[in-house]
C-alpha positions in Angstrom: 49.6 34.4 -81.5 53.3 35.1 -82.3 55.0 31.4 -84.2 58.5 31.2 -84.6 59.5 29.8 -87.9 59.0 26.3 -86.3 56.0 27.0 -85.2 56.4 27.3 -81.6 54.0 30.1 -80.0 55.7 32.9 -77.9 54.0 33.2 -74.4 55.0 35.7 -71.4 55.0 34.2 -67.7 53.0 36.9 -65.1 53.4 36.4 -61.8 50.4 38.6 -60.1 50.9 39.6 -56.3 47.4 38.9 -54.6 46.2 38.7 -50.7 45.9 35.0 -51.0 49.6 34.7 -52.8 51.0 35.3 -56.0 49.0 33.7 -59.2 51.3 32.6 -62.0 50.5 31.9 -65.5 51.4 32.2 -69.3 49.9 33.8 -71.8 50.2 35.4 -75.0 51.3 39.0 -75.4 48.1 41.3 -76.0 46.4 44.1 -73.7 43.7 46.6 -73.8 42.2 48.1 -77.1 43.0 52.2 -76.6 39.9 54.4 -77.3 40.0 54.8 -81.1 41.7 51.8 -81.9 40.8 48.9 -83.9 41.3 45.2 -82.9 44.5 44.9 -85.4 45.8 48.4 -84.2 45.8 47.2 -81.0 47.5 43.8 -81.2 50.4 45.5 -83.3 50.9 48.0 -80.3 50.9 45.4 -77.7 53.3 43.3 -79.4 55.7 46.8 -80.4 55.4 48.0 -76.9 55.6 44.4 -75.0 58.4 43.0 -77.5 59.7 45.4 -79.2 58.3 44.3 -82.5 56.9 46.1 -85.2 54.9 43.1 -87.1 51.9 42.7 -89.6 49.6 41.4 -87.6 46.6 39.0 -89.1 42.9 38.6 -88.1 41.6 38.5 -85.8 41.4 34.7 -85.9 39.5 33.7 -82.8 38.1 35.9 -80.7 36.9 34.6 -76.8 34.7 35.9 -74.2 36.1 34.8 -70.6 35.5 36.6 -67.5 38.6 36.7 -65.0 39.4 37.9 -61.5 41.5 41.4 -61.7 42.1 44.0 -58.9 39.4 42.5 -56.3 36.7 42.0 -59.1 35.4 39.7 -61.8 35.8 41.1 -65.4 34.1 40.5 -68.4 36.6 39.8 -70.8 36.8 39.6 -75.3 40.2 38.6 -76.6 40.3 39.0 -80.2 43.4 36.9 -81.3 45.7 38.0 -84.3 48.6 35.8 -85.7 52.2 37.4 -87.0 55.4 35.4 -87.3 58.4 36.4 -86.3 62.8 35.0 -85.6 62.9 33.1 -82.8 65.4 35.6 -81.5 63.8 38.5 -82.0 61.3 39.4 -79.3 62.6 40.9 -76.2 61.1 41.6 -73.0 60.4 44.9 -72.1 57.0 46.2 -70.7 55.6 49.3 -71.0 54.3 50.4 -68.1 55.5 50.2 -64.7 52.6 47.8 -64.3 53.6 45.5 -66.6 57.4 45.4 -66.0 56.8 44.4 -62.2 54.5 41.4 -63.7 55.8 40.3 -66.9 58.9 38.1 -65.7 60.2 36.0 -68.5 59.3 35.0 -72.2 59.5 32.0 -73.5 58.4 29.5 -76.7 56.0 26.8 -76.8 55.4 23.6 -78.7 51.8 22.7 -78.8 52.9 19.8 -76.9 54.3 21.0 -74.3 51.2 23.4 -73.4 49.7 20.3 -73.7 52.3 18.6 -71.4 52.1 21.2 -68.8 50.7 21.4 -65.7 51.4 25.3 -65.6 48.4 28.1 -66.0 48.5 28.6 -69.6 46.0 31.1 -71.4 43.8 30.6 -73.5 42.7 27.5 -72.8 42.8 25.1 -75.8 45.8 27.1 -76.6 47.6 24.0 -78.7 44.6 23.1 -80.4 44.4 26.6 -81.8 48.3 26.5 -82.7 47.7 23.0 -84.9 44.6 25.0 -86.4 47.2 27.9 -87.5 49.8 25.5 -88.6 50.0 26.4 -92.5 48.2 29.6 -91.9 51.0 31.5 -92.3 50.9 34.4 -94.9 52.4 37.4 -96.9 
């Protein structure tokens, strides 16, 4: 969960080719935990290698179990989410592997009202509520 100093959450858009069309959605930057990695490791990686960041990360403060449809397949899923705050101008796009950079199209910042608004795909669910649950969480 990257805030802004207004506390606006950064989310990525995917667009994900698939035989029945393309499936779109948001979601927050994060990826796979690397054999020999903690939780915290990982989420600072993700963000340096999707963003160009290199944050503090917090946490993790939630942490979900989901299962999701990936590559012809369900997979079960746990998304351990970390907090860091950051300018609203300084993430940048730019994908690390060739998978990502065909999927990852665009970044943009969210009020927890307009997830809430939005009739896009937006993960996680409950995504706002967990932003006004941050809101003051902030720390050095």
């Amino acid at each position: 969960m990257l805030f802004d100093e207004g506390g606006a959450i950064l989310l990525i858009r995917f667009v994900v080719p698939r035989e029945d069309g393309e499936f779109v959605f948001w979601a927050l930057p994060g990826g796979e935990i690397e054999n020999g990695e903690t939780e915290g490791e990982a989420a600072a990686r993700e963000v340096r290698e999707e963003l160009g960041l290199e944050l503090t990360v917090r946490g993790p403060v939630y942490c979900d179990s989901n299962q999701f449809f990936h590559q012809g397949e369900m997979q079960d899923n746990v998304d351990f989410l970390f907090r860091a705050e950051c300018g609203r101008e300084e993430p940048r796009l730019i994908g690390f592997t060739t998978d990502e950079r065909e999927i990852m199209k665009e970044v943009r910042w969210w009020s927890a009202a307009e997830i809430e608004a939005s009739e896009e795909r937006i993960f996680p669910v409950g995504l706002a509520e967990r932003m006004r649950e941050q809101r003051g969480q902030r720390g050095d």
